[in-house]
N, CA and C atoms as a LAMMPS dump frame, in Angstrom:
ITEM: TIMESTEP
0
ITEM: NUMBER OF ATOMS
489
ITEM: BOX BOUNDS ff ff ff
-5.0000000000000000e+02 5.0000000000000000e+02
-5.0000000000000000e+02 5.0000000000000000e+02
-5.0000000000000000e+02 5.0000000000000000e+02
ITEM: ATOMS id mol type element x y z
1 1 1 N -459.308 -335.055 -120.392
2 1 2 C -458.069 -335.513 -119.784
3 1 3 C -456.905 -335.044 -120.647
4 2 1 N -455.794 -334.52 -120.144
5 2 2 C -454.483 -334.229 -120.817
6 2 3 C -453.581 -335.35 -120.798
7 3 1 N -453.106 -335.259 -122.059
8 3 2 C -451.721 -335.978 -122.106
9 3 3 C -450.661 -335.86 -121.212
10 4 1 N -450.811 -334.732 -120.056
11 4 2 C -449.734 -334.332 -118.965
12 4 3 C -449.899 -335.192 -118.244
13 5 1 N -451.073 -335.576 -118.122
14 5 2 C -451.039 -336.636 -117.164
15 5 3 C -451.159 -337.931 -116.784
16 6 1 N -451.108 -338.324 -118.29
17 6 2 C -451.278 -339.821 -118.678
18 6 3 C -450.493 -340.266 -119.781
19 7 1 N -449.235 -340.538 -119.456
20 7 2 C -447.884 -340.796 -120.11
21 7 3 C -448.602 -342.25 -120.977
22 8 1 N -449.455 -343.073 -120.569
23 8 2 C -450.094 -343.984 -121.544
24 8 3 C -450.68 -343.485 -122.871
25 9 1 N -451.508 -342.692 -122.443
26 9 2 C -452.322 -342.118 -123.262
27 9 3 C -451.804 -341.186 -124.534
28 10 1 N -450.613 -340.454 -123.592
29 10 2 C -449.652 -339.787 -124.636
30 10 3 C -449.115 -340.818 -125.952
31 11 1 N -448.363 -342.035 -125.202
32 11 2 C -447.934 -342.9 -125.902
33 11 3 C -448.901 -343.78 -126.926
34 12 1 N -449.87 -343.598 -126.643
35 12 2 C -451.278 -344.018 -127.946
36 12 3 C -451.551 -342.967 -128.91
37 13 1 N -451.706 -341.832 -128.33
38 13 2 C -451.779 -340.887 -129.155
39 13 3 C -450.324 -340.598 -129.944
40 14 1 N -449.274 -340.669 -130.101
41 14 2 C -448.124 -341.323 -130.49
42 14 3 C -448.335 -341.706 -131.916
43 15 1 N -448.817 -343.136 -131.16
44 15 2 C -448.792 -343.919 -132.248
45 15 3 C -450.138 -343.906 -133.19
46 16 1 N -450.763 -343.242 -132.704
47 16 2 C -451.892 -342.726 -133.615
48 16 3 C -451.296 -342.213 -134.869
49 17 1 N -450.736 -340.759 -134.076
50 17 2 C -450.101 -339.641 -135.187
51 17 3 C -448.657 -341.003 -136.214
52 18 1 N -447.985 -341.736 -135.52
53 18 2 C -446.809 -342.45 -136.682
54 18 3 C -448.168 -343.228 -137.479
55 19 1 N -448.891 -343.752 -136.975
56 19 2 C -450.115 -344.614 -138.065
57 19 3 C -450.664 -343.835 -139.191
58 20 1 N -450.875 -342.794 -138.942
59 20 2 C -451.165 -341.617 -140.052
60 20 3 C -449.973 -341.408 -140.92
61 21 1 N -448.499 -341.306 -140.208
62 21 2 C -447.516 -340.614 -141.428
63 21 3 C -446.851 -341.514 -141.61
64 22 1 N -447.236 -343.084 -141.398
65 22 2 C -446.522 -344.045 -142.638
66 22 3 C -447.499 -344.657 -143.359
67 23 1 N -449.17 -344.713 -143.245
68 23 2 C -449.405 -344.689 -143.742
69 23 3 C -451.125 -343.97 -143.99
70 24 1 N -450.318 -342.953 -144.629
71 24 2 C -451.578 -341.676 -144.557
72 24 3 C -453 -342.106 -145.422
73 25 1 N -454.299 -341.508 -144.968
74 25 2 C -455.409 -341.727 -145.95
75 25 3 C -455.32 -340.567 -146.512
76 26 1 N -456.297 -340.985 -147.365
77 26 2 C -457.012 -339.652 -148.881
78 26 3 C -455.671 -339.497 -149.845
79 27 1 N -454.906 -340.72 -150.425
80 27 2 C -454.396 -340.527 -151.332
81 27 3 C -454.537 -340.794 -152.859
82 28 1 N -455.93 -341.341 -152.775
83 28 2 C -456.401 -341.703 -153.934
84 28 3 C -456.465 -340.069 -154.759
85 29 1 N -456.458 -340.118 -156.188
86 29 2 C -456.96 -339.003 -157.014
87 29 3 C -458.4 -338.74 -157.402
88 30 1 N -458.419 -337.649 -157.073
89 30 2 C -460.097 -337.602 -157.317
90 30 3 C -459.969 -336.431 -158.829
91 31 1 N -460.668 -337.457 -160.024
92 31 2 C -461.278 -336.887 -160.943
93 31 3 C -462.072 -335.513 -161.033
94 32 1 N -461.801 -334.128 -161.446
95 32 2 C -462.628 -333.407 -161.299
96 32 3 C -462.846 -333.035 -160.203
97 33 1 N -462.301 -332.862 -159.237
98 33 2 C -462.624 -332.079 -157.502
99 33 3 C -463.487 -330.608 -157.488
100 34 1 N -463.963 -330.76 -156.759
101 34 2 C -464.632 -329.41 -156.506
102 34 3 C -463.858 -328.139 -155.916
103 35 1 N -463.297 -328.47 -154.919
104 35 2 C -462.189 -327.585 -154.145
105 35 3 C -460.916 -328.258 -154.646
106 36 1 N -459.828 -327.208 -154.543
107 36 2 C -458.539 -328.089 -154.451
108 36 3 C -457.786 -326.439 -153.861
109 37 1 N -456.474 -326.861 -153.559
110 37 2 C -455.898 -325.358 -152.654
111 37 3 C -454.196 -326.378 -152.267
112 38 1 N -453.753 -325.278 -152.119
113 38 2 C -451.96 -325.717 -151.624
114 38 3 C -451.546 -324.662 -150.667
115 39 1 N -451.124 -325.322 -150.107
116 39 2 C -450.251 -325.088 -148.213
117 39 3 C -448.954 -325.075 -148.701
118 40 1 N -448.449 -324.328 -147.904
119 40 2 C -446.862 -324.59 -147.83
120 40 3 C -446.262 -323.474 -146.65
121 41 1 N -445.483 -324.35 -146.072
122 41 2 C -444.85 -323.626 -144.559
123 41 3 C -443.212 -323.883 -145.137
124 42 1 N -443.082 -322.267 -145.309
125 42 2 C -441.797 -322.394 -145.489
126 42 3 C -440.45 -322.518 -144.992
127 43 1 N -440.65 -322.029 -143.409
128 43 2 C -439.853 -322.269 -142.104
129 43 3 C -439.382 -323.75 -142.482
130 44 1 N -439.67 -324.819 -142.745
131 44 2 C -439.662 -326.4 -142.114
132 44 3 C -440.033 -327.167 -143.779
133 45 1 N -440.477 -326.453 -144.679
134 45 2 C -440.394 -327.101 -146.452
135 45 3 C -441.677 -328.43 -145.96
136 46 1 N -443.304 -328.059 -145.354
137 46 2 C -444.14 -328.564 -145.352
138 46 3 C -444.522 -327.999 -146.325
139 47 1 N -445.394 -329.342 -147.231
140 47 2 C -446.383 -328.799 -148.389
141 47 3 C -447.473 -329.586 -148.692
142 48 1 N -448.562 -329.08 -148.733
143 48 2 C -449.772 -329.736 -148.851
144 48 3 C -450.75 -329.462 -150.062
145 49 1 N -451.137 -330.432 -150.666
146 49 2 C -451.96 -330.188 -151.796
147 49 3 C -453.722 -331.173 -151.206
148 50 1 N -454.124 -330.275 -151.698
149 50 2 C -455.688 -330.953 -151.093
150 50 3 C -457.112 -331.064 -152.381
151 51 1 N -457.613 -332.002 -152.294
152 51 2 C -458.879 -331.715 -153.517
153 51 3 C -460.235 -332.111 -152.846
154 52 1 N -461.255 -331.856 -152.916
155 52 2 C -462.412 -332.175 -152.225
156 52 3 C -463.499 -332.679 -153.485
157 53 1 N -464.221 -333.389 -153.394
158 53 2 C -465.379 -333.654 -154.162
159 53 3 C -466.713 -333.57 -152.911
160 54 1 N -467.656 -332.792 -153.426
161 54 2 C -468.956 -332.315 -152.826
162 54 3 C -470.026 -333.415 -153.609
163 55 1 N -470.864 -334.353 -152.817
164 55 2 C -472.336 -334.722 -153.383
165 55 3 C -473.274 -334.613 -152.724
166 56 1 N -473.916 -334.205 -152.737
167 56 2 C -475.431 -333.548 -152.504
168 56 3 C -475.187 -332.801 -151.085
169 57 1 N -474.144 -331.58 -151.048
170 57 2 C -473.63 -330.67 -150.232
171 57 3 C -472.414 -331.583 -149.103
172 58 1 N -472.407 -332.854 -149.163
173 58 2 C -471.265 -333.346 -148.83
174 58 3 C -469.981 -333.766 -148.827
175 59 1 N -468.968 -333.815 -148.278
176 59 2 C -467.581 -334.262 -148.575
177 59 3 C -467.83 -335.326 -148.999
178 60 1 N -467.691 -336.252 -150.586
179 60 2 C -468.055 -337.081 -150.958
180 60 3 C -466.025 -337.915 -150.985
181 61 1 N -465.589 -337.481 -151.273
182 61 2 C -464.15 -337.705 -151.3
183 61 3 C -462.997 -336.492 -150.51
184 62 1 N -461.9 -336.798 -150.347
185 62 2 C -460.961 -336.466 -149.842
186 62 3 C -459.416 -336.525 -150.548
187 63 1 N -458.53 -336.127 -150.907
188 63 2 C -457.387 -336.057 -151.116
189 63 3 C -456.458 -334.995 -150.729
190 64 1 N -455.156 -335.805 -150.412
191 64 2 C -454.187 -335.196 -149.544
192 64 3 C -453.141 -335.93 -150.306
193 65 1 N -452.032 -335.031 -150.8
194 65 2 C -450.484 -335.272 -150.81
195 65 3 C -449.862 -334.042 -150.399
196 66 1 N -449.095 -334.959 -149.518
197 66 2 C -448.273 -334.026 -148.57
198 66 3 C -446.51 -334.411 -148.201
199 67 1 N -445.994 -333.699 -148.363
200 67 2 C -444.524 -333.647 -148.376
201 67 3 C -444.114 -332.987 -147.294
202 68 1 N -443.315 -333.321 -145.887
203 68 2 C -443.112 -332.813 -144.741
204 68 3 C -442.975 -333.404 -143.591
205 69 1 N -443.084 -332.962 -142.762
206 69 2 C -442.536 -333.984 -140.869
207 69 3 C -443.828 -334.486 -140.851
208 70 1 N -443.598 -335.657 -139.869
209 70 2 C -444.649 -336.666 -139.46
210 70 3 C -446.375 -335.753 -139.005
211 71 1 N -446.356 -334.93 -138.111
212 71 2 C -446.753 -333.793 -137.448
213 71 3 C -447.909 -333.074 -139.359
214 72 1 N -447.443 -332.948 -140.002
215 72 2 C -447.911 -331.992 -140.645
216 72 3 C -448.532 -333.158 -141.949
217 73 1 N -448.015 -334.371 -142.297
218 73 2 C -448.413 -335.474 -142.835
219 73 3 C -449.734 -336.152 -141.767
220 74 1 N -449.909 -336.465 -140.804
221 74 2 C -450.614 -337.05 -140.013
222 74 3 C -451.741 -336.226 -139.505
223 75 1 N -451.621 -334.984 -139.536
224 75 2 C -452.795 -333.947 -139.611
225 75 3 C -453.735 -334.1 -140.474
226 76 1 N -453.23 -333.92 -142.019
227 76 2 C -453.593 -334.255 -143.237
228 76 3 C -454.249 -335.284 -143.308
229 77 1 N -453.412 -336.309 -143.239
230 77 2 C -454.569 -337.765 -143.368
231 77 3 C -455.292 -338.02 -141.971
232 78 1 N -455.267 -337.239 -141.256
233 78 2 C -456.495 -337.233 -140.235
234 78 3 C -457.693 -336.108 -140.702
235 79 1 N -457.448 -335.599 -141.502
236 79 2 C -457.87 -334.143 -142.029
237 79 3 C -458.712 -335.231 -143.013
238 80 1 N -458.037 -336.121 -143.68
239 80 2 C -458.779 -336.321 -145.086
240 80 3 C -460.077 -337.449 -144.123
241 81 1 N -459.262 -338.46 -143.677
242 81 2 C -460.335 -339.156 -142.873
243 81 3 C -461.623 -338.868 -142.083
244 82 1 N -461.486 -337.804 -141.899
245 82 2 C -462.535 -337.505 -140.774
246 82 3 C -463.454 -336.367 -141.827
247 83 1 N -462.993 -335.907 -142.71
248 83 2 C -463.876 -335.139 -143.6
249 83 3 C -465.136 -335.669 -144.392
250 84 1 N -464.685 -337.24 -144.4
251 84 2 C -466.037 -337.654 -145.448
252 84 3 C -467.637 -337.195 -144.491
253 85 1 N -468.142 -336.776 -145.745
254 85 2 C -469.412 -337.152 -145.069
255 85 3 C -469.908 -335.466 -144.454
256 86 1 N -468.819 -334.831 -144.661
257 86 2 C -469.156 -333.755 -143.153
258 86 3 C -469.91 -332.6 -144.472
259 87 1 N -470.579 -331.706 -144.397
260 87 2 C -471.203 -330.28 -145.063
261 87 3 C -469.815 -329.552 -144.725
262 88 1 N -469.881 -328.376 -145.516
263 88 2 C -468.923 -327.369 -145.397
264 88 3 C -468.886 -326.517 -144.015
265 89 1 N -470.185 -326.844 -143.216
266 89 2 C -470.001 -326.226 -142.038
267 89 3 C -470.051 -327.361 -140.748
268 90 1 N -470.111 -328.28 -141.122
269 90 2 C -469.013 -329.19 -140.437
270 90 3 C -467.816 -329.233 -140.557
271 91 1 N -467.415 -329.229 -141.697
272 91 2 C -466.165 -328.785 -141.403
273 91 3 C -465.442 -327.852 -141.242
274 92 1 N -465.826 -326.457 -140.987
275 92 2 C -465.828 -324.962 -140.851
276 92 3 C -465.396 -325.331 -138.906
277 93 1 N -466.531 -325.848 -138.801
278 93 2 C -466.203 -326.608 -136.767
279 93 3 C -464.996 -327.113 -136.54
280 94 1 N -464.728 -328.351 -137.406
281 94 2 C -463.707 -329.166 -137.354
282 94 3 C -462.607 -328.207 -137.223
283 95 1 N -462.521 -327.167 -138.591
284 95 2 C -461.584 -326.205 -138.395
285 95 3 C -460.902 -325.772 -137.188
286 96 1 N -462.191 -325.101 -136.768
287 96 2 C -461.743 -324.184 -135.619
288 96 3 C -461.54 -325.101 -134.273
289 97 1 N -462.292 -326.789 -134.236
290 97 2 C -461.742 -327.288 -133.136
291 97 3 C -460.106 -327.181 -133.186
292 98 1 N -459.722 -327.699 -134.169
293 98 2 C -458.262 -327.728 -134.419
294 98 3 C -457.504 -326.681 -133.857
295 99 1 N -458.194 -325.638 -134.513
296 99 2 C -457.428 -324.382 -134.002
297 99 3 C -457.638 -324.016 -132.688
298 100 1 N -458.654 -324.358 -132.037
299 100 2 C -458.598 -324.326 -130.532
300 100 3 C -458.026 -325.12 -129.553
301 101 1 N -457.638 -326.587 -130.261
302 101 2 C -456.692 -327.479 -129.353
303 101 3 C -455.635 -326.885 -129.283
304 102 1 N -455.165 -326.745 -130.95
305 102 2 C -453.57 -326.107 -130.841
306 102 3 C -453.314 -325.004 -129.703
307 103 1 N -454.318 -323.73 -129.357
308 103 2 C -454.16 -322.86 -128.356
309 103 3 C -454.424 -323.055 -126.773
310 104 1 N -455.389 -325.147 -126.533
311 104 2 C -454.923 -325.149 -125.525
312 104 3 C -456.346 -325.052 -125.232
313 105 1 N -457.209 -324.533 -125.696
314 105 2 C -458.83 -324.228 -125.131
315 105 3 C -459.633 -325.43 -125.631
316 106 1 N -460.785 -325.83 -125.035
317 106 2 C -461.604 -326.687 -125.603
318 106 3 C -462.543 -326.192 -126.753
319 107 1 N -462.392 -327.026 -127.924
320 107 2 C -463.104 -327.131 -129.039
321 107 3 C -464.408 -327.147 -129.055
322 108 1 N -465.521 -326.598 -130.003
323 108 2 C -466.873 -326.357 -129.888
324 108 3 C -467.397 -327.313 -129.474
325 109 1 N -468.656 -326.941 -128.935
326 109 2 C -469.31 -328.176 -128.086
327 109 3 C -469.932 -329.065 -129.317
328 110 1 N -470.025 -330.542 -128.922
329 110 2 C -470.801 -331.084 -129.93
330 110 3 C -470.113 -331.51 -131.085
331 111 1 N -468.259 -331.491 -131.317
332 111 2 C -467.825 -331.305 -132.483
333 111 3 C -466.704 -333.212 -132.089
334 112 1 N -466.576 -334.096 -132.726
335 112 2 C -466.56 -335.355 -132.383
336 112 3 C -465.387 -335.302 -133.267
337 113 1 N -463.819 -335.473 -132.242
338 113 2 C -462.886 -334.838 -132.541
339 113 3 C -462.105 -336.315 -133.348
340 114 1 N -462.397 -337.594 -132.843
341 114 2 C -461.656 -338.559 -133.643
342 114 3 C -460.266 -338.537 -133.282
343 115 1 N -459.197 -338.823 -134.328
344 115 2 C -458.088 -338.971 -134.153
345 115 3 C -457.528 -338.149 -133.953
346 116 1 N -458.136 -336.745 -134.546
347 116 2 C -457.436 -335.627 -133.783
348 116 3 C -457.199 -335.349 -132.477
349 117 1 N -457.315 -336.031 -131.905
350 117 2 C -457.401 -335.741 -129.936
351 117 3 C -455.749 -336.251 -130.584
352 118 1 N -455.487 -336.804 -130.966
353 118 2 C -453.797 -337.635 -130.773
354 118 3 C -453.219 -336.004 -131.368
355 119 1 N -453.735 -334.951 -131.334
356 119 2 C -452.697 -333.83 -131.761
357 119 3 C -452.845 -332.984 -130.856
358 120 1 N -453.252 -333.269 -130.026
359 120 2 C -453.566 -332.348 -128.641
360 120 3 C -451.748 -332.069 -128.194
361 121 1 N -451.131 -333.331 -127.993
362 121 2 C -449.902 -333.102 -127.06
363 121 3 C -448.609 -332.319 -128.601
364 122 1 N -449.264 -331.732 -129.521
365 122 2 C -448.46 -330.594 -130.233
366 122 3 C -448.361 -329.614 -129.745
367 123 1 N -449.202 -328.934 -129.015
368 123 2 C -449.379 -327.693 -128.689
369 123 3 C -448.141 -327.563 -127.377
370 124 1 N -447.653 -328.643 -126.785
371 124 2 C -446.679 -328.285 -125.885
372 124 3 C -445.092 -328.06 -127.139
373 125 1 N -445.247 -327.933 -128.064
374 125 2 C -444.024 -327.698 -128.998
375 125 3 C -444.758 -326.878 -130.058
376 126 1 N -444.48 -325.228 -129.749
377 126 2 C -445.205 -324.259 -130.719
378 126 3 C -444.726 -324.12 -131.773
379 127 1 N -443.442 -324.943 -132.468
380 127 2 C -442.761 -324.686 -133.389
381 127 3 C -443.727 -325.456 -134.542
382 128 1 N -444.369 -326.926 -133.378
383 128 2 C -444.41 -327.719 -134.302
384 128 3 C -446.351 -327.289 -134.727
385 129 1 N -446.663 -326.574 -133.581
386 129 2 C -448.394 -326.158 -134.433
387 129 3 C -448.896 -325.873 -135.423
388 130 1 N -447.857 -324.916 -136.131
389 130 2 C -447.608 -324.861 -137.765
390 130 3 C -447.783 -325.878 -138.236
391 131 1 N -447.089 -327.207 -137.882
392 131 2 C -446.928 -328.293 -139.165
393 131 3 C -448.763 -328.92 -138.727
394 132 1 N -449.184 -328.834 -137.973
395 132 2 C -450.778 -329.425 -137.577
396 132 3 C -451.889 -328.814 -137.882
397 133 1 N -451.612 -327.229 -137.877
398 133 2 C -452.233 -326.57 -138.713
399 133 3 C -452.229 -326.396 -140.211
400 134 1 N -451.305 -326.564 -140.77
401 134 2 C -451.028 -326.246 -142.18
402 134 3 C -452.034 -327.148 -142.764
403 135 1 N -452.458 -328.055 -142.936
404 135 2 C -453.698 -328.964 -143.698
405 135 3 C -454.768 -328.172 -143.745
406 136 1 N -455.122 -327.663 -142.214
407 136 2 C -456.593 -327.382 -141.917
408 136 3 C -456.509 -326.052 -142.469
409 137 1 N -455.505 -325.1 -142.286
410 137 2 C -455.798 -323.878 -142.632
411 137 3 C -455.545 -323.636 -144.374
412 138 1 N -455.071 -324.57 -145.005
413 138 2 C -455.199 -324.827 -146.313
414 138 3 C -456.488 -325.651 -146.535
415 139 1 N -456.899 -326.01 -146.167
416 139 2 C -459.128 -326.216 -146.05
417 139 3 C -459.747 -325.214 -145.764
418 140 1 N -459.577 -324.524 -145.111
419 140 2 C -460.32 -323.141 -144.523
420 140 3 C -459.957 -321.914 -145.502
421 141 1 N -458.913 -322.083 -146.33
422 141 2 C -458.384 -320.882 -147.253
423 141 3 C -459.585 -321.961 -148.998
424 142 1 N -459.45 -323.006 -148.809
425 142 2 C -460.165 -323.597 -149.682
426 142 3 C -462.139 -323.549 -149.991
427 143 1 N -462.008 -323.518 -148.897
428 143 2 C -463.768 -323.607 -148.225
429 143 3 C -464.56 -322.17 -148.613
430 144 1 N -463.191 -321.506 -148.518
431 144 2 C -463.911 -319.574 -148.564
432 144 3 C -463.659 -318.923 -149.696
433 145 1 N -462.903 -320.081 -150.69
434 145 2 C -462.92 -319.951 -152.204
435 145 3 C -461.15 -318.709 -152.467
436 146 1 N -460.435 -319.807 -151.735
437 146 2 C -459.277 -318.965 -151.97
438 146 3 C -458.687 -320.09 -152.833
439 147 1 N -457.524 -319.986 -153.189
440 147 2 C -456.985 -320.814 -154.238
441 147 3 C -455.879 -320.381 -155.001
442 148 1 N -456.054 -318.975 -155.401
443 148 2 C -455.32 -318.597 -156.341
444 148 3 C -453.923 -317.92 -156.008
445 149 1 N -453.86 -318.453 -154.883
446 149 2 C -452.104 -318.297 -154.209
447 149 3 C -451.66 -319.72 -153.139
448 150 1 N -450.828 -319.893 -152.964
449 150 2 C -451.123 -320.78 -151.826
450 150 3 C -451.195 -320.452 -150.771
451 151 1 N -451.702 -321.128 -150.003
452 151 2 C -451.502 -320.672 -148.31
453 151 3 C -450.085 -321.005 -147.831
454 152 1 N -450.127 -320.003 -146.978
455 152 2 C -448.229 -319.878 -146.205
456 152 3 C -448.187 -320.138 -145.103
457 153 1 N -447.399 -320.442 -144.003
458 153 2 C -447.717 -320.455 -142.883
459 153 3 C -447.063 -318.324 -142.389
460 154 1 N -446.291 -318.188 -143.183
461 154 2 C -445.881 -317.052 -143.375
462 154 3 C -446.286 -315.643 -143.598
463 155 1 N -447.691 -315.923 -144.157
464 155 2 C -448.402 -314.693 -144.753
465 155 3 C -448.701 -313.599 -143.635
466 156 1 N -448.899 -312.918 -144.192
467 156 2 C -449.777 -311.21 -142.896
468 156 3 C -451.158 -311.572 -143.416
469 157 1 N -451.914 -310.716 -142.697
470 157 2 C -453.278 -310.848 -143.188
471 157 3 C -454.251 -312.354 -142.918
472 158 1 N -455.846 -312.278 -143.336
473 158 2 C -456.509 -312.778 -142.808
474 158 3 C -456.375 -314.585 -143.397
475 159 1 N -455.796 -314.633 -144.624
476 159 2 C -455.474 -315.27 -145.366
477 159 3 C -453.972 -316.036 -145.13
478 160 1 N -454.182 -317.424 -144.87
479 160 2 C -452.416 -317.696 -144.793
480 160 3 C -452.378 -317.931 -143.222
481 161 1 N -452.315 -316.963 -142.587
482 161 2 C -451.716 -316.527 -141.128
483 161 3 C -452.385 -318.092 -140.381
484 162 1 N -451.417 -318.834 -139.315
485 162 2 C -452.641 -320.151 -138.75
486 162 3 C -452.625 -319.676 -137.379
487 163 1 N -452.577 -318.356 -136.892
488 163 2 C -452.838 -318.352 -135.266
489 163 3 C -454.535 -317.35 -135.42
């Protein structure tokens, strides 16, 4: 079902996304992280810092501080929430569901989208897909052992780029 057509539903999903960016999860510090990686969209001064802890091949923890519009904060702590627990190729899925709502297509089969369904009605404002992507594609630049620049929303190349 679309948010086009259920002005209720829009309005839950709403308040989903403000429940996330006043008050976001995964802000605790995690000691020693396994992954960690930084976002930053420079169009709009979004910035994301992320750390992961792995136990026994799982997302054992989550952290997110993020500086930016509601949209690109509420990604994030939907990003950190829904990560526990998942293998790296669960969340490799998660990824690309994301990236397939934002374009409007349905997300892999089998992939149990959570609060992210409340970011579905971004994609009717392409300015703002950037700020919904920027978390995930700073996980996906993290996951494949990038790090040593940040991710942009700005960049060329395979790295950075979120379409």
């Amino acid at each position: 079902m679309t948010t086009d057509s259920n002005p209720g539903l829009e309005d839950m999903y709403r308040e989903v996304v403000m429940d996330h960016y006043r008050q976001p999860r995964g802000r605790t510090a995690i000691p020693s992280p396994d992954v960690t990686n930084v976002g930053f969209n420079p169009l709009c001064g979004d910035e994301i810092h992320i750390a992961l802890k792995f136990t026994d091949g799982k997302v054992s923890a989550v952290q997110t501080s993020s500086h930016g519009c509601s949209i690109s904060i509420a990604s994030g702590s939907i990003m950190a929430e829904i990560l526990k627990g998942k293998t790296r190729e669960e969340a490799a899925k998660l990824i690309e569901a994301v990236r397939a709502v934002m374009r409007g297509e349905p997300g892999p089969a089998g992939v149990d989208m959570g609060d992210l369904e409340a970011l579905r009605g971004v994609r009717k404002y392409p300015v703002r897909v950037k700020c919904a992507l920027l978390p995930w594609m700073t996980l996906k630049d993290a996951l494949e052992g990038g790090g040593e620049k940040p991710v942009t929303t700005e960049d060329e190349g395979p790295r950075g780029r979120l379409d």
